[in-house]
C-alpha positions as CSV (number, residue, x, y, z in Angstrom):
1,X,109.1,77.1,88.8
2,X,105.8,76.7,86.8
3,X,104.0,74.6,89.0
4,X,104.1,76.9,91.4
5,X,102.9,79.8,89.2
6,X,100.2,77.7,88.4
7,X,99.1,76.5,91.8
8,X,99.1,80.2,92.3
9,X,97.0,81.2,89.5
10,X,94.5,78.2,91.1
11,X,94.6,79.5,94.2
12,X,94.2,83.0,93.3
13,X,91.5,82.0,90.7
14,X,89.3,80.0,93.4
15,X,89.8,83.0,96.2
16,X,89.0,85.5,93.0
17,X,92.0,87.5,93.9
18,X,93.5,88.9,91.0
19,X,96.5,88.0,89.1
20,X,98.8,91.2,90.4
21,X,98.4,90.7,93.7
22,X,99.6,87.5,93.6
23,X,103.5,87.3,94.4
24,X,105.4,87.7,90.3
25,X,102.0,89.3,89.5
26,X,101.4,92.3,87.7
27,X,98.9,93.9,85.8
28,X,98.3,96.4,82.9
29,X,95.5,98.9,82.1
30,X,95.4,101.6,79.0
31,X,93.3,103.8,78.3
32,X,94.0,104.8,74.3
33,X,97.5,105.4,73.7
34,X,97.5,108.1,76.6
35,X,97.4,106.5,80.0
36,X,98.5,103.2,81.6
37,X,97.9,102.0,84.8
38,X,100.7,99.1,86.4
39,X,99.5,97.4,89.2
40,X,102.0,94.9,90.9
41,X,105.2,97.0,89.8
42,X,107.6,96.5,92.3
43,X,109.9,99.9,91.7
44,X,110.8,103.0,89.2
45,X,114.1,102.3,88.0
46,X,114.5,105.1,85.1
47,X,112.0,108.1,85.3
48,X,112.2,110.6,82.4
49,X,110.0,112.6,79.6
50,X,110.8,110.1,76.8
51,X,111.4,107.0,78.7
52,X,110.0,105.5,82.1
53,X,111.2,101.7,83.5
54,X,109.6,99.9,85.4
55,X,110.7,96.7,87.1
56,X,107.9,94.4,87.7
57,X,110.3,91.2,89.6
58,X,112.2,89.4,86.7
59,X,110.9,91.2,84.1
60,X,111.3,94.9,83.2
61,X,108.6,97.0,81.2
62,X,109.7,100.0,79.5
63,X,107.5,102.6,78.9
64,X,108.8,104.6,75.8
65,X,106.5,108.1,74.2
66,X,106.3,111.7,74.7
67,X,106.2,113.9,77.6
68,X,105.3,110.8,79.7
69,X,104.7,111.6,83.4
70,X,103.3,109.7,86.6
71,X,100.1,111.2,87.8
72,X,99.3,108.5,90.6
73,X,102.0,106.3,92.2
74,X,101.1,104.0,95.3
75,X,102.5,101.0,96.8
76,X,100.0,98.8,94.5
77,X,100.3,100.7,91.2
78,X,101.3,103.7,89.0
79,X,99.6,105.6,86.6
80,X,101.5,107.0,83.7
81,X,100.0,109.6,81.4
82,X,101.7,111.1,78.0
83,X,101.8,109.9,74.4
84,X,102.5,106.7,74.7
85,X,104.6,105.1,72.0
86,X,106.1,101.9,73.1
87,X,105.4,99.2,75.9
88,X,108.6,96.7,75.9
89,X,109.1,93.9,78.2
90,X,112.6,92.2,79.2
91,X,113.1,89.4,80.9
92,X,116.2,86.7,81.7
93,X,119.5,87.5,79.9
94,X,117.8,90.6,78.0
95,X,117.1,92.3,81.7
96,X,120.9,93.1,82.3
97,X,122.4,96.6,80.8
């Protein structure tokens, strides 16, 4: 499936539509080790003070910290504040519990 990631990525590059909005796109903003923004998350699957997971298709990002909470969620994106400790992706065989 890598040609077709990549005649998205042309596509999206000549239209200058970014990455995330692209379909298996996503995107990551931080702002110090206190807030990140997800765009292209597709849903919450664990929500707590310590630990928040996010699936973003195939691949999972887990958000690990300190009193970590969402202070924006849309359709597009989520905005997670706290004391952010660890970012860990999982993808493939790792993705199953």
């Amino acid at each position: 499936m890598p040609k077709k990631r990549d005649f998205l990525a042309r596509i999206g590059a000549k239209l200058d539509i970014p990455r995330e909005a692209l379909p298996g796109g996503f995107g990551l903003f931080m702002s110090g080790q206190n807030e990140i923004i997800v765009r292209g998350y597709r849903k919450i699957l664990r929500y707590g003070r310590e630990e928040i997971e996010l699936s973003l298709g195939k691949t999972r990002l887990n958000i690990e910290g300190e009193d970590l909470f969402c202070t924006l969620l849309t359709a597009e994106s989520v905005t997670i504040c706290g004391n952010i400790r660890r970012l860990t992706f999982c993808a493939g065989e790792e993705y199953a519990h």
